[in-house]
TORDOSE-916709 format. One record per residue (C-alpha): residue number from 1; x, y, z. Coordinates in steps of 0.02 Angstrom, whole numbers, plus 50000, padded with zeros to 5 digits. Layout:
N
NUM	X	Y	Z
...
END
This chain:
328
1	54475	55480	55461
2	54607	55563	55357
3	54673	55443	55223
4	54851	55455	55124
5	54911	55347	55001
6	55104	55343	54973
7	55142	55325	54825
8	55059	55336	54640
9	55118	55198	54534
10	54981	55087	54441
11	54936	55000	54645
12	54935	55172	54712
13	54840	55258	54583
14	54699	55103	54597
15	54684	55140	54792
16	54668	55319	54769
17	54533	55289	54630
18	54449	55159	54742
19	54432	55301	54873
20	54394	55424	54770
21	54262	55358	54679
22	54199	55328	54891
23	54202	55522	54897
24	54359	55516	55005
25	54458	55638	55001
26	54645	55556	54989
27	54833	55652	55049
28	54911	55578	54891
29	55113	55574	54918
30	55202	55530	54748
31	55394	55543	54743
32	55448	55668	54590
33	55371	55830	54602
34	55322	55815	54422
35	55204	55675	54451
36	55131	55812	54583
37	55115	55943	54469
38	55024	55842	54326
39	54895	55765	54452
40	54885	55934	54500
41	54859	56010	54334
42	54764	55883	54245
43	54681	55759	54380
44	54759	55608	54289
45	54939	55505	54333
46	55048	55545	54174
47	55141	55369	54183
48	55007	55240	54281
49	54819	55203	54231
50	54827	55341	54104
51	54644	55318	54079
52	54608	55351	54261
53	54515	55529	54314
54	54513	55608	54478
55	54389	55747	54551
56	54546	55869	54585
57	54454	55929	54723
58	54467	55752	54814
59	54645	55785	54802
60	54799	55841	54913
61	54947	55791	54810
62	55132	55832	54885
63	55288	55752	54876
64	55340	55800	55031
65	55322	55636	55155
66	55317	55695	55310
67	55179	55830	55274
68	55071	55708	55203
69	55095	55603	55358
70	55076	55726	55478
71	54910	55762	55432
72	54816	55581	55405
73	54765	55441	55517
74	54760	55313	55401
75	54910	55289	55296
76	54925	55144	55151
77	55074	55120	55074
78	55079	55051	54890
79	55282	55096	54866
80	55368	54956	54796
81	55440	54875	54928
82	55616	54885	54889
83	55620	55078	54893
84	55510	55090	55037
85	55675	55120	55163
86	55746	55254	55042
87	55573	55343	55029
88	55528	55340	55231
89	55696	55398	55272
90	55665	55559	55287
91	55543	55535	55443
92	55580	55514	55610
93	55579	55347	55709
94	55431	55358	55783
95	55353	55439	55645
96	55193	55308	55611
97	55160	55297	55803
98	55013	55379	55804
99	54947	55292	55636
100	54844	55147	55568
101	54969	55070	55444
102	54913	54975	55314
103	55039	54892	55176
104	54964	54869	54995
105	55168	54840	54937
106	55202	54642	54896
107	55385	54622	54910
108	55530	54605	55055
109	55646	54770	55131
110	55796	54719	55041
111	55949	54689	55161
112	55843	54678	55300
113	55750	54529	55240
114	55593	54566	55349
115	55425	54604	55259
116	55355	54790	55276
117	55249	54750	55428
118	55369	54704	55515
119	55495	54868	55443
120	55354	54992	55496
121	55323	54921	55676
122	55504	54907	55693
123	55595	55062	55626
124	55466	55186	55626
125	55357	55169	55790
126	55195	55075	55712
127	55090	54985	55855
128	55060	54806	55817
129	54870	54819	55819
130	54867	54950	55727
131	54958	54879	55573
132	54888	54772	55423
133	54879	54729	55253
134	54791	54751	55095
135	54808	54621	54960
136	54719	54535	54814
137	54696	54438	54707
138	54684	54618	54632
139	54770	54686	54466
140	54782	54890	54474
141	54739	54882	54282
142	54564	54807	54314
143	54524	54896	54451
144	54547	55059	54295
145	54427	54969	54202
146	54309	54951	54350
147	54292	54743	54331
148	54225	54649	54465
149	54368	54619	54617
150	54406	54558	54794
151	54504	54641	54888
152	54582	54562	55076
153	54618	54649	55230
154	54685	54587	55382
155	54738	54664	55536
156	54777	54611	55701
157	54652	54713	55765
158	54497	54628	55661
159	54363	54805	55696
160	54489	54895	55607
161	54512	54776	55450
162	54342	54825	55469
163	54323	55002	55455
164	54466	54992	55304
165	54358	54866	55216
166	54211	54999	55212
167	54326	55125	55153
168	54360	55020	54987
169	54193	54932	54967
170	54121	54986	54832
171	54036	54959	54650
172	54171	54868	54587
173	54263	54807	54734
174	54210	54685	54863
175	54309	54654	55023
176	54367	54501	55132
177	54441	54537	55337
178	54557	54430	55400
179	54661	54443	55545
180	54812	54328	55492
181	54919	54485	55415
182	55105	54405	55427
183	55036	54244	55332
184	54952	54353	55193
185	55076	54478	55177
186	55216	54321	55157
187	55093	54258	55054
188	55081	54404	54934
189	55278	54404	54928
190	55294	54217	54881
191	55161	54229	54737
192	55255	54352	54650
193	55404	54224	54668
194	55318	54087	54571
195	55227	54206	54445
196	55404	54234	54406
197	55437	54037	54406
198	55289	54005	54303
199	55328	54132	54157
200	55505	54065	54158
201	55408	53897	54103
202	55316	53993	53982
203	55446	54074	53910
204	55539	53911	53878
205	55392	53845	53795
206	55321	53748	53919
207	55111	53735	53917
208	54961	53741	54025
209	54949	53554	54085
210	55122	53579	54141
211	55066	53759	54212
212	54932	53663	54311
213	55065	53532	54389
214	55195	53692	54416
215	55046	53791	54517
216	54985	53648	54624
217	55183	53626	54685
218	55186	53799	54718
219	55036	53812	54826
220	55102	53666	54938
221	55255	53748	54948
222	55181	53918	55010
223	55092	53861	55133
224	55256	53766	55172
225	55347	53933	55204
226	55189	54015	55285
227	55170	53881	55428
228	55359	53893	55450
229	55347	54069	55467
230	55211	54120	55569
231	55084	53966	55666
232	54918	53994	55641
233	54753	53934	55594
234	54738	53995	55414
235	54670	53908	55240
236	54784	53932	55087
237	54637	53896	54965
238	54584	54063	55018
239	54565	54202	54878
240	54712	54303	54990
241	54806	54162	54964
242	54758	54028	54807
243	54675	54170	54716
244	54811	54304	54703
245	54935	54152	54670
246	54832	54118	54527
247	54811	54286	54456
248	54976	54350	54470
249	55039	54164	54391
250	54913	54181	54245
251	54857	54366	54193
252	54922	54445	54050
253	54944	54607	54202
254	55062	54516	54297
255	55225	54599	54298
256	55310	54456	54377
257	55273	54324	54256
258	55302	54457	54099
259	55479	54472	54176
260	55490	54284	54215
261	55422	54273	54024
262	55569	54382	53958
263	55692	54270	54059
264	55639	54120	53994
265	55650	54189	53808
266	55844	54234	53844
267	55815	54391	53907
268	55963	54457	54041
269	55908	54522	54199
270	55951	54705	54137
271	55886	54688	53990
272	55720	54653	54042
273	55718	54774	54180
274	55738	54904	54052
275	55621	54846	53937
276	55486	54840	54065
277	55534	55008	54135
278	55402	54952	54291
279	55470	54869	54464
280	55450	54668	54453
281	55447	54649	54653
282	55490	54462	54637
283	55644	54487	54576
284	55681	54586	54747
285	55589	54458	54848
286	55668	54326	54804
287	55850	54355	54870
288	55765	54392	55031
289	55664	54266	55037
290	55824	54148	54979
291	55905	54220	55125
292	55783	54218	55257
293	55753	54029	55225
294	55899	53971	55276
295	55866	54003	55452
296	55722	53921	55418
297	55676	53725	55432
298	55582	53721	55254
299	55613	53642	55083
300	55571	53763	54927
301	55654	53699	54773
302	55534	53803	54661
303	55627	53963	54771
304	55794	53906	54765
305	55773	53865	54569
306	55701	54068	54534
307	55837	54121	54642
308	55989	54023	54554
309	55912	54092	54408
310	55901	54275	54434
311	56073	54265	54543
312	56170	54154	54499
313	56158	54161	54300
314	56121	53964	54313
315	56047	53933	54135
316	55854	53932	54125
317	55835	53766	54019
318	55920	53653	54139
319	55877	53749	54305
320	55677	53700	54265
321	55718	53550	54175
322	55799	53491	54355
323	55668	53572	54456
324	55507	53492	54342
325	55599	53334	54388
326	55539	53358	54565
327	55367	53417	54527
328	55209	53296	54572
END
């Protein structure tokens, strides 16, 4: 099976290291020809996992989409979701017909307010058994430094999760298949919500017994959303579920709750975009997911407090001093 990765920040760069270190040999699409011709040059991503060294010769780099698509099977995307329509519209609608599809991405389409399952099986041709996911709890910078992690992937088709799950095993990575891939993906998109939530609290000073209340709200709330969203037999407390919440709430990695951090310390929105200069995808999510609950039948205060936040310039201080009101 030929494998591409689209593209090579820190999430894509751990994939293609993952497979690499397999002996795969990975079509590697990254967006500025630069980034090509560095990977090219010198087997290592100039911007993401610095540390990180690739066989060259395991290698097809190009930043041309459609030619790396046109020649793999198996295509996992790791673009941050809220470029992911500007980056795939250069192919054709039925483009991913043809191919297993698996999202690595954590974050909504923005405008479209669907999650990238759904935009690849909708706008560009992808079969619904032949689509999944792959999510954590799994931090790109670990997986550089080769610690010990679990990886989750569903598909609707469970003998594929399969054969993707044998592609990453390895070493350093163990894998879990599961077939509930609109309730993980969600999943994935909420926790980056609340990592954002809970380094809000940080930033305002707020400590860990508090952190442990703020966490235990949020994981009733998710699987809140999740039941509201898709019915199905699934158990929150799962690693795809409890665990990445917990990592992406708590680790120093987390982009989400560094940006929520810089909020809470009286950061503006721009100001610690820039700082970062890396995509927090919960500050994307959250709009959508803001809007797409309201056709929904679902309380999320914890949401609707991130979101006034980040969008409606309501002060940080009394936004979570209101919302830890309603915490239990």
């Amino acid at each position: 099976m030929q494998t591409a990765v689209i593209g090579a920040g820190s999430w894509g760069t751990a994939i293609t290291k993952i497979l690499t270190d397999n002996g795969h040999t990975v079509n590697w699409w990254a967006h500025k020809p630069e980034t090509v011709k560095h990977l090219i040059d010198y087997g290592h991503n100039p911007k993401y996992l610095t540390s990180v060294f690739f066989k060259k010769e395991l290698l097809n780099i190009s930043s041309d989409l459609n030619e790396v698509l046109s020649k793999s099977d198996l295509i996992i995307i790791a673009t941050p979701a809220a470029f992911i329509q500007e980056a795939f519209s250069v192919c054709s609608e039925n483009a991913l017909k043809d191919k297993f599809v698996f999202t690595a991405t954590k974050g909504m389409i923005p405008g479209l307010n669907i999650i990238p399952v759904y935009f690849f099986q909708q706008k560009l041709g992808a079969l619904e058994k032949n689509t999944g996911i792959i999510c954590g709890p799994c931090h790109a910078e670990e997986v550089a430094l080769e610690r010990l992690s679990y990886l989750t992937v569903a598909c609707n088709t469970v003998s594929i999760a399969e054969d993707v799950a044998t592609l990453l095993k390895c070493r350093y990575i163990k894998t879990n298949v599961s077939n509930d891939v609109y309730g993980a993906e969600l999943a994935a998109v909420l926790k980056n919500i609340y990592a954002l939530g809970s380094g809000i609290f940080g930033g305002l000073g707020y400590g860990d017994n508090f952190q442990a209340v703020f966490i235990s709200n949020c994981l009733r709330e998710m699987r809140s959303f999740i039941d509201a969203f898709h019915v199905t037999h699934r158990d929150v407390k799962e690693s795809a579920y409890l665990g990445d919440l917990l990592v992406t709430a708590y680790s120093k990695f987390s982009r989400n709750r560094t940006f929520g951090y810089m909020i809470g310390q009286g950061y503006s929105v721009n100001a610690a975009q820039l700082e970062m200069q890396m995509v927090a995808e919960g500050y994307y999510a959250v709009k959508s997911i803001y809007e797409l609950k309201k056709n929904m039948d679902v309380q999320a205060p914890i949401i609707d407090a991130v979101y006034r936040i980040l969008y409606e310039k309501m002060t940080p201080v009394i936004e979570m001093r209101i919302l830890s009101d309603q915490l239990t």
